[in-house]
C-alpha positions in Angstrom: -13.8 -89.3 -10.4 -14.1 -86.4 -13.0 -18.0 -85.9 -11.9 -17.6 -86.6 -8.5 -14.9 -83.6 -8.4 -17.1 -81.2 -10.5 -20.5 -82.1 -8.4 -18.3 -81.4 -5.1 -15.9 -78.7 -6.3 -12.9 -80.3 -5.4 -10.1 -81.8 -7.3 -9.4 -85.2 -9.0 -6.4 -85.5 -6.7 -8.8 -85.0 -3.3 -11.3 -87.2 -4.7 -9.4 -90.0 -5.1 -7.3 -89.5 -1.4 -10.9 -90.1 0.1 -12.0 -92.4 -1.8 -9.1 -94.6 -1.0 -9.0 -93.6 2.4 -12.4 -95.2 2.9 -11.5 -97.8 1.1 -13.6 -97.1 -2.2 -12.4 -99.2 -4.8 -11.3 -97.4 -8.4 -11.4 -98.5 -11.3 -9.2 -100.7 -12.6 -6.0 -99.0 -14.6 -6.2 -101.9 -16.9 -10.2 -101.7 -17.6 -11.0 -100.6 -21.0 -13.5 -98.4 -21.6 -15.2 -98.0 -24.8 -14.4 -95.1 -26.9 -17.5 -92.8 -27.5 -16.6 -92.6 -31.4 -14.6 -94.7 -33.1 -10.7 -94.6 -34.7 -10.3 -92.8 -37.7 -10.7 -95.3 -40.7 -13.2 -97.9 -38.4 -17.1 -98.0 -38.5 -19.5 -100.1 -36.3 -21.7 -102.1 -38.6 -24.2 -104.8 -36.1 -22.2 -103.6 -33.1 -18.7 -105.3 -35.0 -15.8 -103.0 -35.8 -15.4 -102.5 -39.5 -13.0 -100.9 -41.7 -14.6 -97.8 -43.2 -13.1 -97.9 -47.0 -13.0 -94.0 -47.3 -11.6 -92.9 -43.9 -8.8 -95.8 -44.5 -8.0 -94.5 -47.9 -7.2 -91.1 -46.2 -5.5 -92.7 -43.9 -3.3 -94.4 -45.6 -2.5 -91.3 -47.8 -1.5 -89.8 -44.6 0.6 -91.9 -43.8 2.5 -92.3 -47.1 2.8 -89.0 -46.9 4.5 -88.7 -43.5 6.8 -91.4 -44.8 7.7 -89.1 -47.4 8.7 -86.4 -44.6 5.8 -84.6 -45.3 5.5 -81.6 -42.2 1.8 -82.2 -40.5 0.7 -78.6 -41.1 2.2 -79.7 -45.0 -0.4 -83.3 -45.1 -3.2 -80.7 -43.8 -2.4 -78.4 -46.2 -2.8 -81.1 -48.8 -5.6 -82.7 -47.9 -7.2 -79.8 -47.5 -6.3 -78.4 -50.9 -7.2 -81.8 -52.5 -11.0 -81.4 -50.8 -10.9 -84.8 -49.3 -13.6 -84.8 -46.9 -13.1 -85.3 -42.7 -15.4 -87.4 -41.1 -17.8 -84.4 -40.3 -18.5 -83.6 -43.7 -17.6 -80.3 -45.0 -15.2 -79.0 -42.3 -11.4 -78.6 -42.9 -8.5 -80.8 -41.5 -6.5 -79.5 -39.0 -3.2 -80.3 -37.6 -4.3 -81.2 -34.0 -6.9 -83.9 -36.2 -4.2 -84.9 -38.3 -1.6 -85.7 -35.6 -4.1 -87.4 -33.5 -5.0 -89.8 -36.7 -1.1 -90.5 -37.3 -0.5 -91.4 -33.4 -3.2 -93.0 -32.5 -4.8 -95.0 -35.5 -2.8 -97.8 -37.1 -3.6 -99.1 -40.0 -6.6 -100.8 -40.0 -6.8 -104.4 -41.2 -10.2 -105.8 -39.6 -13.0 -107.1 -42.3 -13.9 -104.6 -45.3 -17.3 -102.9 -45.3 
C-alpha cells in the first residue's frame, strides 16, 4: 500500500478504501514478512538463523543491566564508555537502538556460530 500511495499521492487510508471497494485482496494481517536485517544478537549463516556470539554477549549485558534498574540513556552511557562495538562498527549506541534491542530481541537461544 505504502508505494501505491506515494506513486498516486494519496494516502494509505484511500488506498486501501479502493482497493477493497474493488474487491483487491490485501495482504494477510497474519503473513510474515521477512525482516530486511536481522535481530540484534542473530546472523544468517547458509540462509539459517544463527546466534551471533558477540552481538548476544552485548545483549545479554543489556539486559542484566536493565534488571539491575539501570536507566536506558545509563546502559548507553555504559556501553558506550566501555567501547563495545554496535553492529555498524565504529558508531555509538543510542537510546532509540538500545530500547529497540531490549523490546524487541529476546534472548537468543538458536544454534551457536
Amino acid at each position: 500500500m505504502d508505494e501505491i500511495a506515494a506513486l498516486t499521492v494519496s494516502s494509505k487510508k484511500t488506498v486501501r478504501r479502493y482497493l477493497l471497494h474493488f474487491g483487491i485482496p490485501l495482504r494477510p494481517q497474519d503473513e510474515v514478512r521477512p525482516l530486511k536485517q536481522e535481530r540484534f544478537g542473530m546472523r544468517r549463516v547458509n540462509g539459517a538463523l544463527v546466534v551471533n556470539k558477540a552481538e548476544a554477549t552485548t545483549l545479554a549485558r543489556m539486559h542484566a543491566l536493565r534488571n539491575q534498574g539501570r536507566s536506558i540513556r545509563e546502559i548507553v552511557d555504559i556501553l558506550n564508555d566501555l567501547k563495545i562495538p554496535t553492529r555498524k562498527r565504529g558508531a555509538k549506541w543510542h537510546v532509540k537502538t538500545v530500547f529497540q534491542c531490549l523490546k524487541l530481541v529476546s534472548m537468543p537461544n538458536s544454534t551457536n556460530a
